[in-house]
Backbone as numpy.savetxt, mean C-alpha at the origin, in Angstrom:
# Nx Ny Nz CAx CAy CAz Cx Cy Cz
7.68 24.41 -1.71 7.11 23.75 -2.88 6.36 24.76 -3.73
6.46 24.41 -5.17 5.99 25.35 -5.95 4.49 25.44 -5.61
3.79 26.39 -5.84 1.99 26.48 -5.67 1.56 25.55 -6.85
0.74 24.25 -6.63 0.44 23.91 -7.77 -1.27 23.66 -8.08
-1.79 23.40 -9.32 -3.04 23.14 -9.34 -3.58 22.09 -9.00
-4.80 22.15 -8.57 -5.26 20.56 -7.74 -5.18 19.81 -9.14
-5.50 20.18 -10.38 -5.67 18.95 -11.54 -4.04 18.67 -11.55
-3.07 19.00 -10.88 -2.13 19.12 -11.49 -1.68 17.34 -11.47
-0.97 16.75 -12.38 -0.32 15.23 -11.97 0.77 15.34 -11.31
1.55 14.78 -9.98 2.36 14.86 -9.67 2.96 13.49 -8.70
4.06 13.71 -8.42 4.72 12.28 -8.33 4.90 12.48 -6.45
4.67 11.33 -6.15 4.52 11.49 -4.31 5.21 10.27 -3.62
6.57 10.58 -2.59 6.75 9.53 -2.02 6.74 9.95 -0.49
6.76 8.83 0.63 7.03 7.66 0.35 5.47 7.52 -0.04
5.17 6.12 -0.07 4.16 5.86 -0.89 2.60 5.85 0.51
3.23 5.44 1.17 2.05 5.46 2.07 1.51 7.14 2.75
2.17 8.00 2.24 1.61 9.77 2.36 0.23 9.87 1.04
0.22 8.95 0.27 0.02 9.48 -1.08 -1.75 9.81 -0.99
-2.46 9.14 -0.24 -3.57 8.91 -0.36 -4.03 7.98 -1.65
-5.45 7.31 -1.20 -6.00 6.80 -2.25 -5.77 5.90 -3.43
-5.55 7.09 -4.28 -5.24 7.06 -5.80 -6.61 6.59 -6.14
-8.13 6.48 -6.03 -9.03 6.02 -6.64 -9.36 6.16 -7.93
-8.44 6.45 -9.06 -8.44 7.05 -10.32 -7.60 5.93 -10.30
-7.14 4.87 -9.92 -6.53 3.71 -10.60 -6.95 2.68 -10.32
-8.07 2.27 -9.82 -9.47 1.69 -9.30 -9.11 0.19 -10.14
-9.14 0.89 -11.41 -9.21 -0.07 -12.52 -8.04 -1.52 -12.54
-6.69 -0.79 -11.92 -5.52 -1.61 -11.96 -5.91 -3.03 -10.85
-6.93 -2.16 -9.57 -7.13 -3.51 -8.46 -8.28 -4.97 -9.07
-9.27 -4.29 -9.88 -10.00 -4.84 -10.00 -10.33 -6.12 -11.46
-9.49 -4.93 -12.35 -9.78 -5.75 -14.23 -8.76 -6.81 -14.05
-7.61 -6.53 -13.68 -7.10 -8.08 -14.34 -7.41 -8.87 -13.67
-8.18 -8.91 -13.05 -8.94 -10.36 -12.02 -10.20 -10.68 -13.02
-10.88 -9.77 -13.42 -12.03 -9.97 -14.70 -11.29 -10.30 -15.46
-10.44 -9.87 -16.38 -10.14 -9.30 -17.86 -8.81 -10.92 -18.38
-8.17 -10.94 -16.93 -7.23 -12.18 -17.42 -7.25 -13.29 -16.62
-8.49 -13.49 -15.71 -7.73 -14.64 -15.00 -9.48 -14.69 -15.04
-10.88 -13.97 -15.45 -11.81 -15.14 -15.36 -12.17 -15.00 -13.99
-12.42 -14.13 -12.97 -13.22 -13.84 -12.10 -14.72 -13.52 -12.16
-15.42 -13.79 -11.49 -16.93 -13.18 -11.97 -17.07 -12.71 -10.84
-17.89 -10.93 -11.69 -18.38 -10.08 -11.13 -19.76 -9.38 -10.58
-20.22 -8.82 -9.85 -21.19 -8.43 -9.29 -21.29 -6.96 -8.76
-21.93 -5.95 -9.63 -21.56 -4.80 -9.60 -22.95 -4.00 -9.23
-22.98 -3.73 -7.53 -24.19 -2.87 -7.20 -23.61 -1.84 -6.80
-23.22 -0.46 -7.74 -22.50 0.52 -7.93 -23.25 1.32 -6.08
-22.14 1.92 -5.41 -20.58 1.91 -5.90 -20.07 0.64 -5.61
-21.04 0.16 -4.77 -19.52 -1.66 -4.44 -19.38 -2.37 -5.51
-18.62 -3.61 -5.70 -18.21 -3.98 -6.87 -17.52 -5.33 -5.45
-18.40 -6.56 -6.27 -18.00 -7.53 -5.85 -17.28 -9.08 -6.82
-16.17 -9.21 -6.74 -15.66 -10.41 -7.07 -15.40 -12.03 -6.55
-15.10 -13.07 -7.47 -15.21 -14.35 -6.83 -14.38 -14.89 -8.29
-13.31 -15.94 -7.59 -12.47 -16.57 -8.37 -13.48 -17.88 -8.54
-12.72 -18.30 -9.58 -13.34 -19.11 -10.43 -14.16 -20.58 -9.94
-13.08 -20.65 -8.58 -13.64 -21.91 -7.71 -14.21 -21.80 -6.25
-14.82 -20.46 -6.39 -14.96 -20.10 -5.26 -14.64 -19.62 -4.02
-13.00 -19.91 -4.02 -12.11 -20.01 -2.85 -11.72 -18.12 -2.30
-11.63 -17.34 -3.18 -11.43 -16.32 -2.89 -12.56 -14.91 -3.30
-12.29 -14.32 -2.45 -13.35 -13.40 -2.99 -12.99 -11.72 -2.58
-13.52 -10.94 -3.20 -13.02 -9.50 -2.87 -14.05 -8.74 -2.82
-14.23 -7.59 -2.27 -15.42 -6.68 -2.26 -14.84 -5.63 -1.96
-15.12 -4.65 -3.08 -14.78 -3.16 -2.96 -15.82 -2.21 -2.55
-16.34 -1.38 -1.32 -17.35 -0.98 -0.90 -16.91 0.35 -0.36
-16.91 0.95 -1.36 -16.95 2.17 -0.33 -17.51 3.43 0.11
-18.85 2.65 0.11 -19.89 3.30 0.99 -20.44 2.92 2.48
-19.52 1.95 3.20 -19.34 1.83 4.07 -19.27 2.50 5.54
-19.79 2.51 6.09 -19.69 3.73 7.21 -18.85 3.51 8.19
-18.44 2.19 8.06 -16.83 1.93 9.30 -15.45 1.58 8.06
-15.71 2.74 7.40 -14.37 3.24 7.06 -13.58 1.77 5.51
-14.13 0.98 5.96 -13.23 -0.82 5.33 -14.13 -0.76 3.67
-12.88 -0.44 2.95 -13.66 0.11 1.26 -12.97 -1.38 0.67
-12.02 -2.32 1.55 -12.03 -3.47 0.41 -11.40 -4.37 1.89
-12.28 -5.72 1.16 -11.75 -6.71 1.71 -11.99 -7.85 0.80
-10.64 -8.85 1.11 -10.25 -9.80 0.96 -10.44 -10.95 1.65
-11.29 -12.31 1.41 -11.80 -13.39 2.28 -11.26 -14.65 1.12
-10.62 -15.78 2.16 -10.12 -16.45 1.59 -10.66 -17.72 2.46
-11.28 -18.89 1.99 -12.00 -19.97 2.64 -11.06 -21.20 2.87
-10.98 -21.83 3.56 -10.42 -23.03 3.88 -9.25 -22.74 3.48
-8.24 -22.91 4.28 -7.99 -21.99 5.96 -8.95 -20.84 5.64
-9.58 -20.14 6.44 -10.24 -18.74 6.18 -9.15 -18.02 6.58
-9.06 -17.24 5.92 -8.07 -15.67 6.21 -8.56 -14.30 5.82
-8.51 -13.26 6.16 -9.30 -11.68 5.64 -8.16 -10.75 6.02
-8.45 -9.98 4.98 -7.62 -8.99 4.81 -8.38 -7.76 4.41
-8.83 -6.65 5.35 -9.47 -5.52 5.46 -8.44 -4.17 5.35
-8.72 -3.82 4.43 -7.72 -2.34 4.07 -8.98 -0.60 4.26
-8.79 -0.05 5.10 -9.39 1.37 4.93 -9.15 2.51 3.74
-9.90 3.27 3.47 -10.13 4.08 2.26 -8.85 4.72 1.90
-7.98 5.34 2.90 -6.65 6.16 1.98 -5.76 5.11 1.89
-5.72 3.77 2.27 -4.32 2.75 1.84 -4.53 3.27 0.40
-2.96 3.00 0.15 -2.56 3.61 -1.56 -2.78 2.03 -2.49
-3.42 2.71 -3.28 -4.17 1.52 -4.41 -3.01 0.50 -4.92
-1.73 1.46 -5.46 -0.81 0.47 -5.82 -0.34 -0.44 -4.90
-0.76 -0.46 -3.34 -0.01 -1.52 -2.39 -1.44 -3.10 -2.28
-2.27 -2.05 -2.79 -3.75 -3.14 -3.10 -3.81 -3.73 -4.06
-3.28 -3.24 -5.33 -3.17 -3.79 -6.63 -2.77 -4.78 -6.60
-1.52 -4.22 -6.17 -0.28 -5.12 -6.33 -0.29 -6.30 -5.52
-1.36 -6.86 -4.68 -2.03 -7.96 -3.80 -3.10 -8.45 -4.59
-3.88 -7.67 -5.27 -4.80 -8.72 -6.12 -5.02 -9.36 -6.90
-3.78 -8.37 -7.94 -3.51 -8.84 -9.18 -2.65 -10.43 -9.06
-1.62 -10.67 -7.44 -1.25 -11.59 -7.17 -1.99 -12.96 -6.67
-3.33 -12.81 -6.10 -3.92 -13.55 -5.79 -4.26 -14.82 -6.46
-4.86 -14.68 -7.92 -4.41 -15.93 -8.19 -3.42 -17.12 -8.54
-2.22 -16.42 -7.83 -0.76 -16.96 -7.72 -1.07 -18.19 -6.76
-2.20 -17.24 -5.58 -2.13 -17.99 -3.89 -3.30 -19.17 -4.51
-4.35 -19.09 -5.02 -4.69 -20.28 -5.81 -4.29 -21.48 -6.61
-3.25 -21.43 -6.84 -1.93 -21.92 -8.08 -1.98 -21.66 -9.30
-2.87 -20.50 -9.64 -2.98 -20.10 -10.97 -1.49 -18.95 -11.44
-1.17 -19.83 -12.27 0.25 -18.92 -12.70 0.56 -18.13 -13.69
-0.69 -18.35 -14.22 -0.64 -17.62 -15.78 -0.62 -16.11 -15.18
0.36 -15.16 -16.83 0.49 -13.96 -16.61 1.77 -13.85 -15.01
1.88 -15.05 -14.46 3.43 -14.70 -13.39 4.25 -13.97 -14.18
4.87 -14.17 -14.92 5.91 -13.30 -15.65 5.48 -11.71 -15.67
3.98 -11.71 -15.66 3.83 -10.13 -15.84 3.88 -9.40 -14.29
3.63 -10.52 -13.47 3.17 -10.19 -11.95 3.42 -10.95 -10.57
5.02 -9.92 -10.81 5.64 -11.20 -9.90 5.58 -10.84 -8.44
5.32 -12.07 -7.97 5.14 -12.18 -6.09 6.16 -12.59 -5.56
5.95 -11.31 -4.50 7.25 -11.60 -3.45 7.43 -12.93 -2.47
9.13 -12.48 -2.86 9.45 -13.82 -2.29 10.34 -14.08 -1.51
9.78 -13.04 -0.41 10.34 -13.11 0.62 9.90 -12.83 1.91
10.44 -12.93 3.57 9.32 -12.68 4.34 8.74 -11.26 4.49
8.03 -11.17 5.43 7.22 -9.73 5.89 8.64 -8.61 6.46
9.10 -9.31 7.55 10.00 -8.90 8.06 11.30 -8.64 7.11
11.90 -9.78 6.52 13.31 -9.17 5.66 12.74 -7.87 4.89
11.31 -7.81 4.18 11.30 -6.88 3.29 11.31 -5.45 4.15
10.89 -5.44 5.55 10.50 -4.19 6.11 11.97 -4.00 6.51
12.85 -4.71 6.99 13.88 -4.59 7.59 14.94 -3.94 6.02
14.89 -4.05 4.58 15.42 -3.79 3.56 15.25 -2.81 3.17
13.60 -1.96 3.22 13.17 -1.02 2.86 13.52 0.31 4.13
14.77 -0.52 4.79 14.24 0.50 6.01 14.28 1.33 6.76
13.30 0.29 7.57 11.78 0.04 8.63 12.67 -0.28 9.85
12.17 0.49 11.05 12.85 0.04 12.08 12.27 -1.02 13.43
12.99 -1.84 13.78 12.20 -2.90 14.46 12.22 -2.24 15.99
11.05 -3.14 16.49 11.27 -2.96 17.86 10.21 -3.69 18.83
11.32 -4.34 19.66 10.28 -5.74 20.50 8.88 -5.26 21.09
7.95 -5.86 21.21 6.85 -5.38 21.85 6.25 -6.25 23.18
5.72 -6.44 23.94 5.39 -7.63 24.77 4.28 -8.75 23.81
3.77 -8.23 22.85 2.89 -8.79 21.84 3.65 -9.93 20.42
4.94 -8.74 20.20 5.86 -9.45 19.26 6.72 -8.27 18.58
6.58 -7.77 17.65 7.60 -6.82 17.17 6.66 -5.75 15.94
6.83 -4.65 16.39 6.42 -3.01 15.61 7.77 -2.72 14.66
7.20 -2.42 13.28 8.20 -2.00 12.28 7.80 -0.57 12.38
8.73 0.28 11.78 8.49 1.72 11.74 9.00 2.51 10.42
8.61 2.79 9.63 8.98 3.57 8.38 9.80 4.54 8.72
10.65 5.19 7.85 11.61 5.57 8.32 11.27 7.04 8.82
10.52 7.60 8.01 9.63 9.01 8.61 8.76 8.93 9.79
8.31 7.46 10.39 7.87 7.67 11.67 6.06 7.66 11.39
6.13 7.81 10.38 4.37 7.62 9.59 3.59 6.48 9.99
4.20 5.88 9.71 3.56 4.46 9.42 4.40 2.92 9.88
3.24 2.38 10.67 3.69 1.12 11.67 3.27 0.12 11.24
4.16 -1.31 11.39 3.43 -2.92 11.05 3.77 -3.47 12.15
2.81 -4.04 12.63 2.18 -4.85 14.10 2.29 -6.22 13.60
3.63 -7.00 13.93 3.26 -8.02 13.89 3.16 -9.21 14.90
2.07 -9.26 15.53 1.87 -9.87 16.38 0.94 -11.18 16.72
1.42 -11.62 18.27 0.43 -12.90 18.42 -1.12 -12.71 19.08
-1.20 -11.76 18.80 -3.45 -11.25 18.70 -3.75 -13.04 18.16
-5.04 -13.33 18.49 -5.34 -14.67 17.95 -6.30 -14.53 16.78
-6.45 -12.95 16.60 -7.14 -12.70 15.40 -6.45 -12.24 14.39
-5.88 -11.13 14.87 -4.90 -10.54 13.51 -3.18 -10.71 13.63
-2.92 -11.61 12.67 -1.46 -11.62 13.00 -0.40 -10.35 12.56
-1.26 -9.63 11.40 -0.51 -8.20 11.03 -1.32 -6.91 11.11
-1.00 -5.79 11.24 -1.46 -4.57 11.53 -0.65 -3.68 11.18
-1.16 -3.11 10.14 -0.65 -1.91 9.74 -1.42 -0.36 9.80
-0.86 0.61 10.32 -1.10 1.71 10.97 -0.81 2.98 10.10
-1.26 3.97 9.90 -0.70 5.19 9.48 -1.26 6.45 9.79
-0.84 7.68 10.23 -1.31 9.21 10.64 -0.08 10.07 10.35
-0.50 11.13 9.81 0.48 12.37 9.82 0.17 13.44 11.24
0.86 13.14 12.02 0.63 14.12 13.53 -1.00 14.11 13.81
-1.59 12.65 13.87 -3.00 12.63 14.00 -3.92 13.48 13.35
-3.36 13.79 11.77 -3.80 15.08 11.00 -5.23 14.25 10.61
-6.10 14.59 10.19 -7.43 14.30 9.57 -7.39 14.03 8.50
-7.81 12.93 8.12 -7.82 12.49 6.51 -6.45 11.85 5.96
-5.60 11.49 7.28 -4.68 10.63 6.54 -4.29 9.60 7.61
-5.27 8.73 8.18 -5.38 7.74 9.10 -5.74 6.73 7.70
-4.81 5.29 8.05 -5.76 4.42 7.20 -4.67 3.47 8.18
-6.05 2.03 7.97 -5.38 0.81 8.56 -5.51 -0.38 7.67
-4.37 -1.46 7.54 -4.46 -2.48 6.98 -4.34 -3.74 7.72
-5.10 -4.81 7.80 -5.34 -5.40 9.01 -5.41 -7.22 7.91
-4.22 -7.63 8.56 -4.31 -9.57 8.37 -4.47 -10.08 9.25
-5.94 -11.35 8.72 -5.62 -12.22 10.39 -4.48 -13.21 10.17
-5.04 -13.86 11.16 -3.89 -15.33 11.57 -3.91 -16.29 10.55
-3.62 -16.96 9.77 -3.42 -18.12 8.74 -3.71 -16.79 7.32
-3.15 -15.88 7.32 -2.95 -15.57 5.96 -1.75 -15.42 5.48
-1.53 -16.24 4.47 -0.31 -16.61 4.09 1.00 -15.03 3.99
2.14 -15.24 4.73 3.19 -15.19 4.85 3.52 -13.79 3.08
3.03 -14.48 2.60 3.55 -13.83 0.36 2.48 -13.02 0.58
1.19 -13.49 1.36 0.43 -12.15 0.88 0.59 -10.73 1.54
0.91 -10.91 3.00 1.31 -9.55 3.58 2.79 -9.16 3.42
3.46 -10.09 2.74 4.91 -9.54 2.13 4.67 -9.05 0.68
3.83 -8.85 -0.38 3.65 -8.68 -1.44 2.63 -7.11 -1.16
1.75 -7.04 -0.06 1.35 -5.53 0.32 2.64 -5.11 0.53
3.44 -5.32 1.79 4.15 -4.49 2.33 5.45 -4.22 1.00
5.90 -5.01 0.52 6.80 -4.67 -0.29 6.29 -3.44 -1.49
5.10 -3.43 -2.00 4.94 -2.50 -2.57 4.21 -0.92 -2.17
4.06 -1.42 -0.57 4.18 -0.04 0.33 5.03 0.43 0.46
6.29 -0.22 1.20 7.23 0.49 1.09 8.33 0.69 0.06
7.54 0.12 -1.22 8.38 0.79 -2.18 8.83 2.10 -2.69
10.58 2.94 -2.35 10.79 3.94 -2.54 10.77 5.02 -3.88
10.01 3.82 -5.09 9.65 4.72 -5.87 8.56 5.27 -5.74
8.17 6.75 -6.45 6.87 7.43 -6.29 5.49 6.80 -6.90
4.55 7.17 -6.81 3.13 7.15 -7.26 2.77 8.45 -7.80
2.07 8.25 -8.81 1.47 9.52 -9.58 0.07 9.93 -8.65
-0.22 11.06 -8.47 -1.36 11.59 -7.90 -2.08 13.16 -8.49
-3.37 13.16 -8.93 -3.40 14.77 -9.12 -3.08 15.43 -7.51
-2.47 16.56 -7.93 -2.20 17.46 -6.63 -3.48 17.33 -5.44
-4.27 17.73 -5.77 -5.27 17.84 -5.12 -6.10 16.53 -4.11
-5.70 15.49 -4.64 -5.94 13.99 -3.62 -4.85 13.84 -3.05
-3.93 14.32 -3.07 -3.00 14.47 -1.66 -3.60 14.53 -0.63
-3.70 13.93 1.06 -4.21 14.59 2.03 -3.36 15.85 2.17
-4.38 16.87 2.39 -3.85 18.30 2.68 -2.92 18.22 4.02
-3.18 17.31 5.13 -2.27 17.17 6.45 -0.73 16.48 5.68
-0.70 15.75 4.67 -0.08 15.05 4.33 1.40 15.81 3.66
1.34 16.71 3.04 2.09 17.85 2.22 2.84 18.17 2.82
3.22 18.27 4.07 4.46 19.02 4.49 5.42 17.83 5.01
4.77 16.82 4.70 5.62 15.44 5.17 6.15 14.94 3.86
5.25 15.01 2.67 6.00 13.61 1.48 6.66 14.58 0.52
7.19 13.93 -0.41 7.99 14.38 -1.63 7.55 15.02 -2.11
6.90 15.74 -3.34 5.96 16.23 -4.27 7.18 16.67 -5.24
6.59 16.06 -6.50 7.19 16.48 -7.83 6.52 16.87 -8.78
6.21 17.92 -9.54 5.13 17.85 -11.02 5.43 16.87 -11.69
5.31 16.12 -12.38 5.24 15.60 -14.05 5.72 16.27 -14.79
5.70 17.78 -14.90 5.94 18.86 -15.55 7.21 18.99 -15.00
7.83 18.68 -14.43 9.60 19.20 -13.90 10.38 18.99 -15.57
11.25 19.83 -15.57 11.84 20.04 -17.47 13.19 19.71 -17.05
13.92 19.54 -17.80 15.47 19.34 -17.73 15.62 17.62 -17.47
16.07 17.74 -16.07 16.53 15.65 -16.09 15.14 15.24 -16.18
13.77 16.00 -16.07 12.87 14.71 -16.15 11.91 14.57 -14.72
10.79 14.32 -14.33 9.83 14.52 -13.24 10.68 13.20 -12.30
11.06 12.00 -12.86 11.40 10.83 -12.24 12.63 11.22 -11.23
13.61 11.64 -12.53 15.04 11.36 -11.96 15.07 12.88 -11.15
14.16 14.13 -11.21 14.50 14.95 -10.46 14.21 14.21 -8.93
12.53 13.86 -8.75 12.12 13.23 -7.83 13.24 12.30 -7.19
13.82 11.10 -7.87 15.07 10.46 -6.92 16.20 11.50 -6.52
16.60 12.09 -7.11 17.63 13.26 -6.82 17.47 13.77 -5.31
15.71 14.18 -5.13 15.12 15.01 -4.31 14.92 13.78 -2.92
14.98 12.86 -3.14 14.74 11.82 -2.34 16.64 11.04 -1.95
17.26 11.68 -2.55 18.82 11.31 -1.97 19.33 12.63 -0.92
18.80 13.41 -1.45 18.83 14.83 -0.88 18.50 15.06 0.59
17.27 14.62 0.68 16.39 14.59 1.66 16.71 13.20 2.18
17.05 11.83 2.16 18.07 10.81 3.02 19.37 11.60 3.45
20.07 12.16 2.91 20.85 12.63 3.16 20.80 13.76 4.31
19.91 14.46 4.29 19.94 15.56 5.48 18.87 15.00 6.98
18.48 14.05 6.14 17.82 13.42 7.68 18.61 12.39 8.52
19.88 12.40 7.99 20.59 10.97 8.65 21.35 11.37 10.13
21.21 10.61 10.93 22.03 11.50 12.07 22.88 11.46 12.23
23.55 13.17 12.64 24.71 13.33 12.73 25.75 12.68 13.79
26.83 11.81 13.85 27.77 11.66 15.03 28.88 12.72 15.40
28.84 12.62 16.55 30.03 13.66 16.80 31.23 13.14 16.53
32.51 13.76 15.69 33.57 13.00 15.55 34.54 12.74 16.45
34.86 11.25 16.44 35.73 11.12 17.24 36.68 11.37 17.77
């Protein structure tokens, strides 16, 4: 990989290597203010929200000292959904901005559409490899990164896992309990394992993370930062597939 600058912008898959992204902060939190009428409560750095009838609520904290920079609490059924500091923002977004779907608020659906389909078909599409457990069944990304636990725990029915060779600074966990609806941990996972990239400056990459994910500049000239990046990502499916001996 070329030497690049930490300011540099660059494009990173799969998506769960990417770290963070806390420079898009804005995408998890405003359109819950800005279009749907949430009220806010802001004792910097946390930043706390509440839908309109009370029923849901979010808290972004991450000054936390056990690691959990956002959670999600949902009342009658109660359900929680606790995500750690490097889950990638767009797989958080893309859950909050849906939330008031799980309320029956539909306005703006057309802009923000929820998946609609299970946990499992989507991991099994994107994929993810299954495998029975005495608990219930472990998905596996196809690089081996990153795991979904979905099991019968009487607390958490999903668990999601991630480390680069137990490298430092790129552990994060995403954790559903039991009665949380089915769309909401299929609407994370689908836009986790979505195989398009995320923009990142170079430099919020986890440094353990780099010799595992994609990396593209923005700056790539000729076809373009996107279509080089898919190119580079057929390339690389392609030389990881295993070989059979011919018959």
């Amino acid at each position: 990989m070329t030497r690049l600058a930490p300011d540099e912008l660059v494009l990173v898959s799969p998506r769960h290597l990417a770290g963070t992204g806390l420079d898009k902060l804005s995408d998890a939190l405003g359109p819950l203010i800005h279009l749907f009428g949430w009220s806010s409560e802001n004792r910097l750095p946390q930043v706390s929200l509440a839908s309109p009838g009370g029923e849901l609520f979010l808290d972004f904290a991450p000054d936390r000292q056990d690691g959990l920079w956002w959670t999600i609490e949902h009342h009658e059924p109660f359900w929680r959904a606790e995500f750690t500091r490097q889950v990638p923002v767009e797989a958080i977004a893309a859950l909050t901005q849906a939330l008031p779907q799980v309320l029956g608020d539909h306005r703006h659906a057309d802009r923000i559409p929820f998946a609609d389909d299970y946990p499992a078909r989507i991991a099994k599409r994107c994929g993810w490899a299954a495998r029975s457990t005495t608990n219930g069944v472990t998905w596996t990304s196809p690089d081996g990164h990153c795991t979904a636990d979905h099991t019968t725990d009487p607390e958490h029915a999903w668990r999601f896992m991630h480390s680069v060779h137990d490298g430092f600074d790129t552990h994060w966990t995403a954790n559903f309990t039991v009665d949380t609806p089915d769309r909401v941990v299929a609407q994370f996972l689908a836009h986790l394992a979505d195989d398009e990239p995320v923009e990142r400056r170079f430099g919020d990459v986890p440094p353990m993370a780099l010799g595992s994910a994609l990396i593209t500049s923005t700056r790539s000239t000729g076809l373009g930062a996107h279509t080089q990046h898919a190119l580079e990502q057929i390339g690389r499916n392609l030389t990881s597939r295993p070989r059979h001996p011919p018959r």
